[in-house]
N, C-alpha and C positions, 0 to 999 in steps of 0.2 A: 680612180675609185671604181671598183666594179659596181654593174648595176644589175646581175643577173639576180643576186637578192639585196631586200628592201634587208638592212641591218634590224631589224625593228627584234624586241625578244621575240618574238613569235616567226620571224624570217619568213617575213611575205616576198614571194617569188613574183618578180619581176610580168610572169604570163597572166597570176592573177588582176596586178595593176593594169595590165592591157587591157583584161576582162571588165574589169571595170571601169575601164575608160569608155571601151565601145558599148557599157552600158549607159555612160552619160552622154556621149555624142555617137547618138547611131547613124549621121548622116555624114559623116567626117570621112575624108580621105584614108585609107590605113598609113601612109607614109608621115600621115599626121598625128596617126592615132600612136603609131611607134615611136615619134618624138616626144608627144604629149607624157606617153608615158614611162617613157627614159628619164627623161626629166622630172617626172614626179618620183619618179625611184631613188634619182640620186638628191634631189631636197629631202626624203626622209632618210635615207644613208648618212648625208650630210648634218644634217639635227641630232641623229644618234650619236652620231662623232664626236661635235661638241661639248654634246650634253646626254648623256647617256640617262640619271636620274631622273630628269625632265618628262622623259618618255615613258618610264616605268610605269605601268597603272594605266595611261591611257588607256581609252576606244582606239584598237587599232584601225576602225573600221572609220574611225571619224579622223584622226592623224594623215590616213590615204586620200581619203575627202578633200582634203585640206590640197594638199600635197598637189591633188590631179586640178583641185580648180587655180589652185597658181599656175600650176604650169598651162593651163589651159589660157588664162587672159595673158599669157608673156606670149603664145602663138599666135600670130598673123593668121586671121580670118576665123578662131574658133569665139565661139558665142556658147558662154558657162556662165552660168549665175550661183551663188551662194544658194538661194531657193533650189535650182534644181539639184545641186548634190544634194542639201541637208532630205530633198522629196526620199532620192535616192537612197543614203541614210539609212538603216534599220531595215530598207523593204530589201534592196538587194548586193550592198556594199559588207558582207559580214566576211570580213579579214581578206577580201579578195577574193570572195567567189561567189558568186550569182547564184538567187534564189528566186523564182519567177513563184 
């Protein structure tokens, strides 16, 4: 399954999901931050696959949410909480690209 884009109708780019990765863990390895967020690309690829309807209408921005804090507790040694994405959420998670 490629994971260069997220399948989502909007075709979130994979560099954005990075971006917002290392905006939820800024003190993370990058080699971690690349797994983290491969993995969160290919669980939202994967969900589109399935279920394509499902997805339609979402918050993209909250589907990536989702997506990066799974893949984040299946990684060995990252520490992600539902609180600090949903902080994250609306202030800087909008389709994949950072808004300080």
């Amino acid at each position: 399954m490629e994971t260069r884009e997220c399948l989502l109708c909007l075709r979130i780019p994979l560099e954005s999901v990075r971006i917002s990765v290392e905006a939820l863990l800024p003190n993370v390895d990058d080699a971690i931050i690349d797994h983290v967020s491969e993995r969160a690309a290919k669980l939202i690829a994967s969900a589109y696959e399935k279920d394509k309807i499902a997805l339609c209408g979402k918050k993209p921005s909250g589907l990536m949410g989702a997506a990066i804090y799974l893949s984040g507790i299946m990684e060995k040694g990252v520490k992600i909480s539902q609180g600090l994405v949903a902080r994250e959420d609306g202030k800087r998670l909008k389709a994949g690209k950072r808004e300080d």
